[in-house]
KEKOL-555068 format. One record per residue: x, y, z of N, C-alpha, C, O, CB in turn; residue number from 1; chain. Coordinates in Angstrom, 2 decimals, decimal comma, padded with zeros to 5 digits, m for minus. Glycine has a CB too. Layout:
% KEKOL-555068
{node {X; Y; Z}; {X; Y; Z}; {X; Y; Z}; {X; Y; Z}; {X; Y; Z}; NUM; 'A'}
...
This chain:
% KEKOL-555068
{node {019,43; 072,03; m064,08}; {020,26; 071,05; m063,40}; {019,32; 070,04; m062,74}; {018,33; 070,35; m062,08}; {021,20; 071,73; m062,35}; 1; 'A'}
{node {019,74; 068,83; m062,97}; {018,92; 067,87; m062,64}; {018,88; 067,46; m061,00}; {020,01; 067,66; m060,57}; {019,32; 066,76; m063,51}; 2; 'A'}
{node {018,17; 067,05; m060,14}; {018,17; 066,89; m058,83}; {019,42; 066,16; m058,12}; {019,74; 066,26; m056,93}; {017,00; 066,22; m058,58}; 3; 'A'}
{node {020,03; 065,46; m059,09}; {021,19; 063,93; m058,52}; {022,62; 065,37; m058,52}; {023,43; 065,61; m057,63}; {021,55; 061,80; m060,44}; 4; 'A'}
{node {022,47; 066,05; m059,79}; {024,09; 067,05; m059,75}; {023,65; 068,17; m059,10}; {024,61; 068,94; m059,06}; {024,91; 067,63; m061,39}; 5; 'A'}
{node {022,25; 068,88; m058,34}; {022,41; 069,84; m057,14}; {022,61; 068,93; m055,97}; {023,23; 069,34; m054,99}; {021,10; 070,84; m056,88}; 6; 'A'}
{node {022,16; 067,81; m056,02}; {022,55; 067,26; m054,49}; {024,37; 067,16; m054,49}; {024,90; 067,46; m053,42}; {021,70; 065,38; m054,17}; 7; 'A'}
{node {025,09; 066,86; m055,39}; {026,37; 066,16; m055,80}; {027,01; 067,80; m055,16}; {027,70; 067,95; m054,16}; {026,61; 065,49; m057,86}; 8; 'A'}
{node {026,49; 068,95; m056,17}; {027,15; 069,89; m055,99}; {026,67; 070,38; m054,18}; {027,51; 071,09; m053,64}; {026,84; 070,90; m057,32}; 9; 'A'}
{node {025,80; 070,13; m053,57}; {025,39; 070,52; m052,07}; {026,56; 069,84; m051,70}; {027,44; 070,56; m051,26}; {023,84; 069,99; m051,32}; 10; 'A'}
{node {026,81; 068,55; m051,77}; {027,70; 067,74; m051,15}; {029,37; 068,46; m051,45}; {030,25; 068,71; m050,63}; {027,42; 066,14; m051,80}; 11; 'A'}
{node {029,35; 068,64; m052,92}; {031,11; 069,33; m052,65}; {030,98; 070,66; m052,17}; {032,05; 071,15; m052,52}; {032,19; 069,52; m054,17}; 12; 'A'}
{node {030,43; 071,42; m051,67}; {030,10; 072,31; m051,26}; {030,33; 072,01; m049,62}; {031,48; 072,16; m049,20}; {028,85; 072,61; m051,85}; 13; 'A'}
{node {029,63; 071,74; m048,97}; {029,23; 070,86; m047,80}; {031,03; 070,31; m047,43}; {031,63; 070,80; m046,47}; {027,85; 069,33; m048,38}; 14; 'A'}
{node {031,38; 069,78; m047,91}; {032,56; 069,02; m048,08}; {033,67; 069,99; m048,11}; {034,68; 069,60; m047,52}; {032,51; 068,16; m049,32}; 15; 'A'}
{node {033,73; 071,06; m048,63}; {034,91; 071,84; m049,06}; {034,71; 073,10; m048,19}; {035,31; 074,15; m048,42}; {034,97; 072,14; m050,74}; 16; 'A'}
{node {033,64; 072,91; m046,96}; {033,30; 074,23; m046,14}; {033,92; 073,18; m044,73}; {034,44; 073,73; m043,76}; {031,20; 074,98; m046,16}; 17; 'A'}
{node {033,82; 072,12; m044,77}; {034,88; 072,10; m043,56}; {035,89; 071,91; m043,50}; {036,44; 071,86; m042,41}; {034,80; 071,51; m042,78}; 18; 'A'}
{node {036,63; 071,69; m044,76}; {038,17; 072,01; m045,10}; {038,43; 073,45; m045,27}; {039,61; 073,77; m045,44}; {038,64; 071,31; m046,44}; 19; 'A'}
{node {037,41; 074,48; m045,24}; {037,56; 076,02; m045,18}; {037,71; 076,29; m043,62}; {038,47; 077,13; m043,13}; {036,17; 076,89; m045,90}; 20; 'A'}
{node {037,12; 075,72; m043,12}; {037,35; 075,94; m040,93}; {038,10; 075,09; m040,38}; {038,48; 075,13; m039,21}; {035,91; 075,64; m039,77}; 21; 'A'}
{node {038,35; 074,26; m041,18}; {040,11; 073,99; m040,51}; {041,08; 074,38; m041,11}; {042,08; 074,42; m040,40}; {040,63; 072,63; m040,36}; 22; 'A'}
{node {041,30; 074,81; m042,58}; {042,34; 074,93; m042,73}; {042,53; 076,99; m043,00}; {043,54; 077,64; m042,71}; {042,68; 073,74; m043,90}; 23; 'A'}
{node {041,46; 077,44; m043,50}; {041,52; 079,05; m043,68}; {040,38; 079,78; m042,93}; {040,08; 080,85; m043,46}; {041,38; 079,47; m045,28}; 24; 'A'}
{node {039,81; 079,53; m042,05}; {039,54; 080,57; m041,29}; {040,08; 080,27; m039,47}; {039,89; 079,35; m038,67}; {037,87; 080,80; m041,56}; 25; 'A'}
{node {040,84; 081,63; m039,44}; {041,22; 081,28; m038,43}; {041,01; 082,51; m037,53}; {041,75; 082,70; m036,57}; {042,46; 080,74; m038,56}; 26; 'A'}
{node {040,15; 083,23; m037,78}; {039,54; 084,40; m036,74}; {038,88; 083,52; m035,05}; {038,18; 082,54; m034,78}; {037,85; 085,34; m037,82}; 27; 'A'}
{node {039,45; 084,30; m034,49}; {039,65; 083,43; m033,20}; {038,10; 084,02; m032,68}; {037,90; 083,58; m031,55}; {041,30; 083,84; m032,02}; 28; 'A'}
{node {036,87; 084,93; m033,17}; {035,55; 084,67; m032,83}; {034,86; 083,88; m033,42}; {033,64; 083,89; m033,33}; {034,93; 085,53; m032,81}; 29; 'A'}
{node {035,77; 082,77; m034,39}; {034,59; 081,83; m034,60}; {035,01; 080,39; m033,51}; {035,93; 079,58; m033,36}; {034,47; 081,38; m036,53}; 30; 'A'}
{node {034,25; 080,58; m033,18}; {034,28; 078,76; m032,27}; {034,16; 077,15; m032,77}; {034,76; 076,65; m033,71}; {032,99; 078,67; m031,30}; 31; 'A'}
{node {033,57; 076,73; m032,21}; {032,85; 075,66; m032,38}; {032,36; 074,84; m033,21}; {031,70; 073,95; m032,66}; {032,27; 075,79; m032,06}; 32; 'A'}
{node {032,45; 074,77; m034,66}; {031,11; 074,93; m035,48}; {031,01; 073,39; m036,10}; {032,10; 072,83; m036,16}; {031,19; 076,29; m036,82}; 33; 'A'}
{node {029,89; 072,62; m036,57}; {030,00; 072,24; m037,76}; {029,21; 072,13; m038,45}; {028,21; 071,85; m037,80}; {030,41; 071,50; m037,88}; 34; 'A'}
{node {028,94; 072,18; m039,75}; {028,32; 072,35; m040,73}; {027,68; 071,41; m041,64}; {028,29; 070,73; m042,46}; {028,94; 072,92; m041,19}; 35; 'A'}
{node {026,61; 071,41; m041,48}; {025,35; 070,30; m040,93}; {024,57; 069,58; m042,63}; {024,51; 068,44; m043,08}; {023,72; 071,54; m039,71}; 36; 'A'}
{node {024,03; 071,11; m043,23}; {023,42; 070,78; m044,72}; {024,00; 072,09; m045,18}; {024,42; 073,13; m044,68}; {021,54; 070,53; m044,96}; 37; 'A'}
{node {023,75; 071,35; m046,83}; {023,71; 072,78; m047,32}; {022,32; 072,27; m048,51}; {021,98; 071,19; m048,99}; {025,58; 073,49; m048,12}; 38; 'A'}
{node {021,66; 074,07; m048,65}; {020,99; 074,17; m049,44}; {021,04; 074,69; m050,65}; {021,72; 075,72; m050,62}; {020,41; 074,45; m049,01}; 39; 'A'}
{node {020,39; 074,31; m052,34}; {021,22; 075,43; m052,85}; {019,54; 075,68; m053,71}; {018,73; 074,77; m053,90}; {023,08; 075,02; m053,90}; 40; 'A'}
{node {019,38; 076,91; m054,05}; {017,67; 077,41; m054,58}; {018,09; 077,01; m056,48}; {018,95; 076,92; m057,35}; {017,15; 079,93; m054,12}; 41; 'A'}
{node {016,89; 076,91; m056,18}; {016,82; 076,53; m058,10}; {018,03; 076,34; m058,70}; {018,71; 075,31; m058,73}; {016,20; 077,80; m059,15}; 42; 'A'}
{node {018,36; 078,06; m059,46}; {019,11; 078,01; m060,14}; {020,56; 078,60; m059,82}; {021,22; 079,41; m060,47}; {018,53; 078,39; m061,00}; 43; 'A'}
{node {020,92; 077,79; m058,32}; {021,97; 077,64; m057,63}; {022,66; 078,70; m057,20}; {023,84; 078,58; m056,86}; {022,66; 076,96; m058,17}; 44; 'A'}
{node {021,82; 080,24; m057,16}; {022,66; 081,27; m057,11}; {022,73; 081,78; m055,38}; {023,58; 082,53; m054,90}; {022,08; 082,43; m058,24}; 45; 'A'}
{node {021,75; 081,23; m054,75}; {022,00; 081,12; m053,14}; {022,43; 079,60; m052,08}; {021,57; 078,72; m051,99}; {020,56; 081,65; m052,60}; 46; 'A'}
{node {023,35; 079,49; m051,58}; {023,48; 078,21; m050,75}; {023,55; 078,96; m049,41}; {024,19; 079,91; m048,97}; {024,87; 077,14; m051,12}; 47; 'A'}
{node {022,45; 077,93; m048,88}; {022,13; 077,91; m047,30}; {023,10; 077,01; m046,74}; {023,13; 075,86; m047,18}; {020,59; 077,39; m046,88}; 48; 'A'}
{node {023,87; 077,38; m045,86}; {024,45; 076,44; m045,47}; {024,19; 076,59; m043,77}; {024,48; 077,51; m043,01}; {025,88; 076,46; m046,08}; 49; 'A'}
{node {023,39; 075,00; m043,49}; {023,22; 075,26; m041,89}; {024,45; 074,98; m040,85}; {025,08; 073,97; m041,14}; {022,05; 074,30; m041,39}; 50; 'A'}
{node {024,71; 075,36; m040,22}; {025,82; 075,69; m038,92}; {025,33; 075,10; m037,64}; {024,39; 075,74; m037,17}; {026,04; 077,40; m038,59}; 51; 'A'}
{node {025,66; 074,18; m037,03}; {025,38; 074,04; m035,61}; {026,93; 074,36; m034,68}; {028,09; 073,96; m034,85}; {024,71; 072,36; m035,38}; 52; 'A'}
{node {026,39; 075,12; m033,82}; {027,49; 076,00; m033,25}; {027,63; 075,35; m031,24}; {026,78; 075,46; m030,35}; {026,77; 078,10; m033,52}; 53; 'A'}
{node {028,70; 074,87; m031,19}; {028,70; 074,27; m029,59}; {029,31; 075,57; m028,73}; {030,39; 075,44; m028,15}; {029,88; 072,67; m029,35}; 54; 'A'}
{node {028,71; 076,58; m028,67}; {029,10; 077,73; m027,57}; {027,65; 078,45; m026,58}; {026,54; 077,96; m026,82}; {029,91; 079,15; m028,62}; 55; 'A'}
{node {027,73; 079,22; m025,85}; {027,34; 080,00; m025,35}; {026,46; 081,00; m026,47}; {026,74; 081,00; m027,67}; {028,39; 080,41; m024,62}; 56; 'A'}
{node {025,64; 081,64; m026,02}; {025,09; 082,34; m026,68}; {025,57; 083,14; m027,42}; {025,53; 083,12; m028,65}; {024,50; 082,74; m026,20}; 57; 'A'}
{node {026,16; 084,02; m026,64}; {026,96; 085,22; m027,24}; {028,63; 084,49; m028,26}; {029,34; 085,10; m029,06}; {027,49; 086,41; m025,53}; 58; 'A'}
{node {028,72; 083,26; m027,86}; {029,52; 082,58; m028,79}; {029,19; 082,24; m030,12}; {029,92; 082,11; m031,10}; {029,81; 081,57; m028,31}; 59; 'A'}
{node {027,69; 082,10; m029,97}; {027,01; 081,63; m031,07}; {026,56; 082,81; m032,39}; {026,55; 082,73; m033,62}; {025,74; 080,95; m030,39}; 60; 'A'}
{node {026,13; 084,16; m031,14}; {026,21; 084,99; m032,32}; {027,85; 085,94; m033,08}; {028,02; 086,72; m034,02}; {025,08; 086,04; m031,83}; 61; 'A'}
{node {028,57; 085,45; m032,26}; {030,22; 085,95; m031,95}; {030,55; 084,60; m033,42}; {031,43; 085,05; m034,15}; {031,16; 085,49; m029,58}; 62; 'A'}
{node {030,20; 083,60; m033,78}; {030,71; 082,69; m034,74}; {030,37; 083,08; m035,65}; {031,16; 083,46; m036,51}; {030,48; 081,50; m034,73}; 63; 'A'}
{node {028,43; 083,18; m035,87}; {027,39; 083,65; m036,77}; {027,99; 085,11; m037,26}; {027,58; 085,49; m038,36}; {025,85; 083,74; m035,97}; 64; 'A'}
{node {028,73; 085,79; m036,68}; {028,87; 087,16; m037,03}; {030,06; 087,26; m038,13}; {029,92; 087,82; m039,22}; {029,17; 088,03; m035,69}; 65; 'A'}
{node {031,48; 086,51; m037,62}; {032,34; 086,02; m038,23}; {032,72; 085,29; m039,66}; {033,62; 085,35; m040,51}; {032,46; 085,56; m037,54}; 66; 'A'}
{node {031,06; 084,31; m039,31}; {031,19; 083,47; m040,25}; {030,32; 084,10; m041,74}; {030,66; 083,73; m042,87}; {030,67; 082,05; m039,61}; 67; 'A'}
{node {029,10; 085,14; m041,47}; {028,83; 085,69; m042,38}; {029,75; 087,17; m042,75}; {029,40; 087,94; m043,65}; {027,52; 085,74; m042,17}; 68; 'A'}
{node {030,95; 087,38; m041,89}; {031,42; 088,21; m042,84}; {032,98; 087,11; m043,28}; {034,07; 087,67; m043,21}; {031,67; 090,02; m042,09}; 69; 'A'}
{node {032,95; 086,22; m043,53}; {033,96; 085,35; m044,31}; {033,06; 085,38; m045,24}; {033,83; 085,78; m046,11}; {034,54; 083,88; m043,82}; 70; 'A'}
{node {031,80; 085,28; m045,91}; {031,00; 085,00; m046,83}; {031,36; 085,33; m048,06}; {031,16; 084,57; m049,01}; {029,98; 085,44; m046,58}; 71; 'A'}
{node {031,94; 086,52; m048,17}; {032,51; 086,74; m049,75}; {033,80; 085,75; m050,01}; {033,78; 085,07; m051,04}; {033,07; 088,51; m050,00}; 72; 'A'}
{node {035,08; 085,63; m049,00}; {035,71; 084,87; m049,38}; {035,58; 083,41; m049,63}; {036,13; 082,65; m050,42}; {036,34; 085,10; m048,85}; 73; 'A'}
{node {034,53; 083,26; m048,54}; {034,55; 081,75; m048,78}; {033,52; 081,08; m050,54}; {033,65; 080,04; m051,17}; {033,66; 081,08; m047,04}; 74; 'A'}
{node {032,73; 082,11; m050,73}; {032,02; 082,26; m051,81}; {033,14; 082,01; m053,02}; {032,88; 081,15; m053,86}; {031,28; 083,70; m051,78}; 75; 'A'}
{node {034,55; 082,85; m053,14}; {035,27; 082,75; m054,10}; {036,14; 081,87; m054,22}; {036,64; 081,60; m055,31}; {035,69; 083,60; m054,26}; 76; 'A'}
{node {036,56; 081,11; m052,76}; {037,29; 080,10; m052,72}; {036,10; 079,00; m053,54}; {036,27; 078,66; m054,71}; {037,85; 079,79; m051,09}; 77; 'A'}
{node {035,04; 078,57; m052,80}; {033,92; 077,75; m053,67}; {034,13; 077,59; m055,05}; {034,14; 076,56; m055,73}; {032,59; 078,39; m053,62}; 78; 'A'}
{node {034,29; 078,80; m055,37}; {033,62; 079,21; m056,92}; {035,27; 078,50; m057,43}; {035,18; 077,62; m058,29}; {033,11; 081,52; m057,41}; 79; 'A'}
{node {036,63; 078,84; m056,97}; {037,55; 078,55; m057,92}; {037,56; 077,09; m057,49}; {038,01; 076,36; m058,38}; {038,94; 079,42; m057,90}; 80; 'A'}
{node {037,24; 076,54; m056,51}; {038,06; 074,97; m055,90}; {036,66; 074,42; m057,03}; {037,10; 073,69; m057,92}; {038,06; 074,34; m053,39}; 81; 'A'}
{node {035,70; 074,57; m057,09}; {034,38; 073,87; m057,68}; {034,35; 074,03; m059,46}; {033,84; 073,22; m060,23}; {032,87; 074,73; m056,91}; 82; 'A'}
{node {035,03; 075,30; m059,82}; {035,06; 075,73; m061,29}; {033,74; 075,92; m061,76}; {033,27; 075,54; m062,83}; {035,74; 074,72; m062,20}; 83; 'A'}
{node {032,99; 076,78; m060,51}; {031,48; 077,57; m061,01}; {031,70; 078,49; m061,75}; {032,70; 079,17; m061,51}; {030,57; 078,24; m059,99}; 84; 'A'}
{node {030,73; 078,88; m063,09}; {030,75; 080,15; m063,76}; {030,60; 081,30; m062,74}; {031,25; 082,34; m062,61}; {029,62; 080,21; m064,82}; 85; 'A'}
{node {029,41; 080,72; m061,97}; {028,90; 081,81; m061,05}; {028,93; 081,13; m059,60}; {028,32; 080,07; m059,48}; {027,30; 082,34; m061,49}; 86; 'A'}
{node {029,54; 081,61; m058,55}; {029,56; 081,05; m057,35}; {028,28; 081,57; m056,30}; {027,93; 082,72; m056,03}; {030,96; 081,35; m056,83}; 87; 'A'}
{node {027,68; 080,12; m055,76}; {026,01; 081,04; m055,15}; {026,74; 081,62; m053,68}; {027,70; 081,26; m053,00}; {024,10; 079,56; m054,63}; 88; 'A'}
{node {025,54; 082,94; m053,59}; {025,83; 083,53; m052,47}; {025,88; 082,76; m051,34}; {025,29; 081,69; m051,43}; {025,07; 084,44; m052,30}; 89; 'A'}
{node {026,56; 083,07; m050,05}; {026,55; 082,16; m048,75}; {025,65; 082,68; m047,98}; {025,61; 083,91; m047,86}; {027,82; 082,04; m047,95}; 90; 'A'}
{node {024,93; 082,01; m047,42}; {023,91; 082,48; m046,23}; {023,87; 081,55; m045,27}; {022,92; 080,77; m045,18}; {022,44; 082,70; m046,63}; 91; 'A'}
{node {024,85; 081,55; m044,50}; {024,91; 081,15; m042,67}; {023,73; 080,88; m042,53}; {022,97; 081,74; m042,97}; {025,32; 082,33; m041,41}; 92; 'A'}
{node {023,04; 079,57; m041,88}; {021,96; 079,47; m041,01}; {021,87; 078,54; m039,76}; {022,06; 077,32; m039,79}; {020,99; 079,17; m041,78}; 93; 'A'}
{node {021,49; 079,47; m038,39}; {021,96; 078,42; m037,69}; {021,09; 077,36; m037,30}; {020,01; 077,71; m036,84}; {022,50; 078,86; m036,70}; 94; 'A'}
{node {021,32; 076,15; m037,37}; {021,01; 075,15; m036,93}; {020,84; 074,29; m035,92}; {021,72; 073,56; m035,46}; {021,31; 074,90; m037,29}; 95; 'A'}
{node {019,95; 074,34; m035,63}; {019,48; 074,30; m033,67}; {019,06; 072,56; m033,74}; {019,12; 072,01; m032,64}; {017,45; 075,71; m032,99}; 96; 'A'}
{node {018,80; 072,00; m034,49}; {018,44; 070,33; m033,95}; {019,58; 069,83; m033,35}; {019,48; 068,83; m032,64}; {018,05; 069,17; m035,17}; 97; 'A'}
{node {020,85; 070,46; m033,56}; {021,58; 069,39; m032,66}; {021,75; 069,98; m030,89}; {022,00; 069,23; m029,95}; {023,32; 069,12; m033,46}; 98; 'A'}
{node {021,55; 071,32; m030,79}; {021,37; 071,92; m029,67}; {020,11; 071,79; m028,84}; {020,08; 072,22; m027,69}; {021,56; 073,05; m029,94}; 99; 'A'}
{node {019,03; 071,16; m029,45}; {017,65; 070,53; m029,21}; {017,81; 069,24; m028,11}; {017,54; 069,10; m026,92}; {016,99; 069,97; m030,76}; 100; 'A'}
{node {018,41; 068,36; m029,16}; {019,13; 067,22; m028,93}; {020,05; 067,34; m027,07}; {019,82; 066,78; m026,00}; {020,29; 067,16; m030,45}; 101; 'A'}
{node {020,91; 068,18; m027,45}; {021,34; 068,23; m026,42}; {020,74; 068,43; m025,16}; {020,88; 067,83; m024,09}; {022,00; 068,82; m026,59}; 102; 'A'}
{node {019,88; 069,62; m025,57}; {018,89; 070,02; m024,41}; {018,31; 068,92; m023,40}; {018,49; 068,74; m022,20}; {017,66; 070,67; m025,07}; 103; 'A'}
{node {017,40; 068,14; m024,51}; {016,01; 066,90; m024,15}; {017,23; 065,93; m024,49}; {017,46; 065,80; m025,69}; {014,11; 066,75; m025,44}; 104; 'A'}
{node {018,17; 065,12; m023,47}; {017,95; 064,01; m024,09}; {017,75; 062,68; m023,89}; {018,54; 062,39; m022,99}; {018,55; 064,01; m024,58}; 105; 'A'}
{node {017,08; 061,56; m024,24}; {016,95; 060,72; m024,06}; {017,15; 060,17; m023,26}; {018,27; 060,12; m022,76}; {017,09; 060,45; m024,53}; 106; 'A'}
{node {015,67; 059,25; m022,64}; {016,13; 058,77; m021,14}; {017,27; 057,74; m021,03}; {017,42; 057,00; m022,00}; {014,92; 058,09; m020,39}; 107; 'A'}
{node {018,10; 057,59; m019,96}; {018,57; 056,20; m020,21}; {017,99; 054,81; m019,22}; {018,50; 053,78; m018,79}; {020,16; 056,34; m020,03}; 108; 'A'}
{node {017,02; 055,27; m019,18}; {016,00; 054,00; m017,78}; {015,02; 053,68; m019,04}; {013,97; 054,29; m018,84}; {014,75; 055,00; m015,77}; 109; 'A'}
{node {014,95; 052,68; m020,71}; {014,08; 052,51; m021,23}; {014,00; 051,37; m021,26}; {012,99; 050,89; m021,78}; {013,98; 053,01; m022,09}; 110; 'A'}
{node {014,95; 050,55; m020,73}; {014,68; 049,03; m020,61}; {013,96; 048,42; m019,77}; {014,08; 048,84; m018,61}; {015,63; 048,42; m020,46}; 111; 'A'}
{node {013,14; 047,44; m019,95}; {012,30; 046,56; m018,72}; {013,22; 046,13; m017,91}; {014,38; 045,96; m018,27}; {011,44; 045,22; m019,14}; 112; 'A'}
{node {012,65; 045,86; m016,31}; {013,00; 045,41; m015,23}; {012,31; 044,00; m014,84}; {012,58; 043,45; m013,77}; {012,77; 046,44; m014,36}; 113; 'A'}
């Protein structure tokens, strides 16, 4: 698979995982989330998909916990909405640059006086 149809397929992938958390998962320990990149290895049989999660710690691993055991379903929903032979495994990863961000951020005194 050429680089332009794994990015295409990251993207419907990517795309069809936040129409999966609003419209079918509705386990009330997942919080916050949204879902940032996805990765997929060579020969497409694992997708990373990164998660940035707006909770508390224990929210964060309370989503993370949730969200990797949706992993088989959401794997088969993928596989039929996409029409993969083989649907790649899901692997949750969480994604901390936007919680970084939040941490440090930017002064707002950068203009001259």
């Amino acid at each position: 698979m050429n680089e332009v149809a794994k990015q295409r397929l990251e993207s419907r992938i990517l795309t069809l995982m936040a129409e999966l958390y609003f419209r079918e998962l509705k386990s009330p320990a997942i919080g916050f989330a949204t879902f940032t990149k996805v990765e997929l290895n060579k020969d497409n049989t694992v997708a990373k998909i990164y998660v940035s999660i707006m909770e508390d710690t224990e929210g964060k691993k309370a989503t993370l916990r949730a969200l990797r055991n949706a992993a088989g379903f959401i794997r088969g929903v993928i596989g039929r909405q996409l029409r993969l032979k083989q649907a790649p495994v899901i692997d949750f990863v969480p994604d901390l640059s936007l919680s970084v961000l939040m941490e440090n951020p930017a002064s707002e005194d950068t203009t001259p006086e």
